[in-house]
C-alpha positions, -999 to 999 in steps of 0.1 A, spaced: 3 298 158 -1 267 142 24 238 151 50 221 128 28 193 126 -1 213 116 18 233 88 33 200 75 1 186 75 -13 214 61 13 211 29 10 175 24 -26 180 21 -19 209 -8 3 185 -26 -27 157 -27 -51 180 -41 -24 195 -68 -15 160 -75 -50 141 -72 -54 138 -112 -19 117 -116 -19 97 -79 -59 89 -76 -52 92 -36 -73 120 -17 -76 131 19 -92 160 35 -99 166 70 -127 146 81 -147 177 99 -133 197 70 -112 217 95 -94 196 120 -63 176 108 -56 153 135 -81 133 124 -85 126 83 -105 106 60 -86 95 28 -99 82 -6 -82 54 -28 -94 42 -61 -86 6 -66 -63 -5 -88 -76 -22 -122 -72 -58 -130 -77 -69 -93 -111 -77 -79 -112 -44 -64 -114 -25 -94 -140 2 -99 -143 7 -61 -139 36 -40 -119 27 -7 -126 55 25 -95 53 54 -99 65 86 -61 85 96 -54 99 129 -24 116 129 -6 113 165 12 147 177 45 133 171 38 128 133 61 125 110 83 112 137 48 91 147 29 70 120 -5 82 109 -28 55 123 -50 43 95 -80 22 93 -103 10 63 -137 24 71 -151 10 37 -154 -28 42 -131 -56 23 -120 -85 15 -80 -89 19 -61 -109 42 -39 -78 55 -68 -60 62 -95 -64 89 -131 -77 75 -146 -68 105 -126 -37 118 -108 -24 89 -75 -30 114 -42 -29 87 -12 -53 92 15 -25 64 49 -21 81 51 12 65 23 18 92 43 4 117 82 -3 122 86 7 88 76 42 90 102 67 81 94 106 89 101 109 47 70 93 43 35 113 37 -1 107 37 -1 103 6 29 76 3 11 59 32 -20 59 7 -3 49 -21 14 18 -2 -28 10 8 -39 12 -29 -4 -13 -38 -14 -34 -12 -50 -39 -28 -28 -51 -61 0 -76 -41 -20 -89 -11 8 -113 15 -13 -135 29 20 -149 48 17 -121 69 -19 -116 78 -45 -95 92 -71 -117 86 -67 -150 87 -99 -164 73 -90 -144 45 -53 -154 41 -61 -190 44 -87 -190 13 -65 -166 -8 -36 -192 -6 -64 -223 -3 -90 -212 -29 -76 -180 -47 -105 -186 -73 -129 -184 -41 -107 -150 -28 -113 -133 -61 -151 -138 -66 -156 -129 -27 -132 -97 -31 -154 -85 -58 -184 -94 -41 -177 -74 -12 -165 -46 -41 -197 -44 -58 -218 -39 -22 -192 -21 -2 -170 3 -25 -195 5 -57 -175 -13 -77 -194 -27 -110 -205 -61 -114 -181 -79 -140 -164 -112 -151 -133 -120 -133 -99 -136 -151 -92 -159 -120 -57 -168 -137 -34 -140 -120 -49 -149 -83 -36 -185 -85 -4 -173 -99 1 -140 -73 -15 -169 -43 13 -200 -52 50 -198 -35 77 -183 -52 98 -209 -69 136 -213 -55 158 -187 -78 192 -194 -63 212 -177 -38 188 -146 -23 221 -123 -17 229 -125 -55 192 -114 -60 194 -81 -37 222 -67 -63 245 -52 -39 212 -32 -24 209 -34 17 183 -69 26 165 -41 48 161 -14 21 142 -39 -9 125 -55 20 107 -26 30 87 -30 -5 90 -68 -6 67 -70 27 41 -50 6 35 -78 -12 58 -71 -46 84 -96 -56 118 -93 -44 134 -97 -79 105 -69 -93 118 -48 -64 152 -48 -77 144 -42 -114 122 -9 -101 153 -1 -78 173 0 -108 151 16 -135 150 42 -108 186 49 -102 189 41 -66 222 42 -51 231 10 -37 248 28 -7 279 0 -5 251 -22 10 239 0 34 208 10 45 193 42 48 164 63 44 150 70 7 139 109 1 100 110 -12 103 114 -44 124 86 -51 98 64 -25 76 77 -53 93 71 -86 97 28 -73 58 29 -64 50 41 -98 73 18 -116 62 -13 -94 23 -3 -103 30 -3 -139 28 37 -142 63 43 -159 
């Protein structure tokens, strides 16, 4: 009899193949039978460096899962500064301390693919990588795309450099941060800021979406609504 884990897995995997035309993301058991241990497939996002590859992630799903985060890894080598050049290692604290049982395999996929689109080099997985991203984000760019085009068969193409030196330079000062959070818990937005997106672009998705504010508190979002801010915050609504 198969376990809980096995028949949520099993489900999550259904819903990624019904919904692989509208969310890109894939993943299928990696001996095509076996689902503790999965490889999943992200486009990358257009306008970034990236774009035209094909990223492969190694998951191993632990037997507590969805209590348990899936362990991921990039198998398919890039250049980001939360990502391992050498190992594929990822720093995402939705893989981590920010991991919710809500979450799926393909959330966790979708929060890779947004992370190829906001790198944070203030919190770092690779440092090389961090440090020319906020040194040389004109360097960053033509290296991320270099590594595209040889490691994820992304085509060869001119780059617009402009949006890396924006997305790479400090915030400016906006006033008082509580006034920016809108009533919403610090903890709640947060857990999308440290993906990379803006706090204030946070908010706006958090309200085009509809999300309670909770009086402040925070709690756990359901998966659809985890879905409706990623869209939104990728430009897809």
């Amino acid at each position: 009899m198969a376990s809980s884990r096995d028949r949520r897995l099993a489900k999550e995997l259904a819903d990624i193949q019904a919904d692989r035309d509208n969310s890109g993301v894939y993943a299928t058991p990696a001996d095509g039978v076996t689902l503790s241990t999965l490889v999943g497939t992200i486009p990358a996002p257009p306008d970034t460096p990236y774009a035209g590859g094909t990223y492969q992630i190694d998951i191993e799903i632990p037997d507590a899962y969805p209590f348990k985060s899936p362990q991921m890894r990039f198998r398919t080598r890039i250049w980001h500064p939360n990502i391992s050049s050498q190992t594929g290692a990822i720093c995402l604290d939705t893989l981590g301390s920010g991991w919710s049982p809500v979450q799926t395999i393909k959330t966790a996929l979708l929060s890779l693919r947004m992370l190829l689109e906001f790198p944070n080099p203030k919190d770092p997985q690779d440092a090389e990588v961090a440090k020319m991203l906020v040194e040389n984000p004109e360097r960053f760019a033509h290296v991320a795309h270099d590594w595209a085009v040889k490691y994820a068969g992304a085509p060869k193409q001119d780059l617009d450099t402009t949006r890396w030196k924006k997305d790479a330079a400090p915030d400016a000062p906006k006033g008082d941060d509580t006034a920016r959070y809108q009533g919403y818990n610090k903890d709640l937005i947060d857990r999308f800021v440290n993906m990379g997106f803006g706090l204030d672009d946070v908010v706006d998705a958090f309200l085009y979406v509809g999300i309670d504010r909770n009086d402040g508190e925070d709690y756990e979002l359901e998966e659809a609504y985890m879905g409706d801010i990623t869209a939104r915050l990728l430009g897809e609504q």
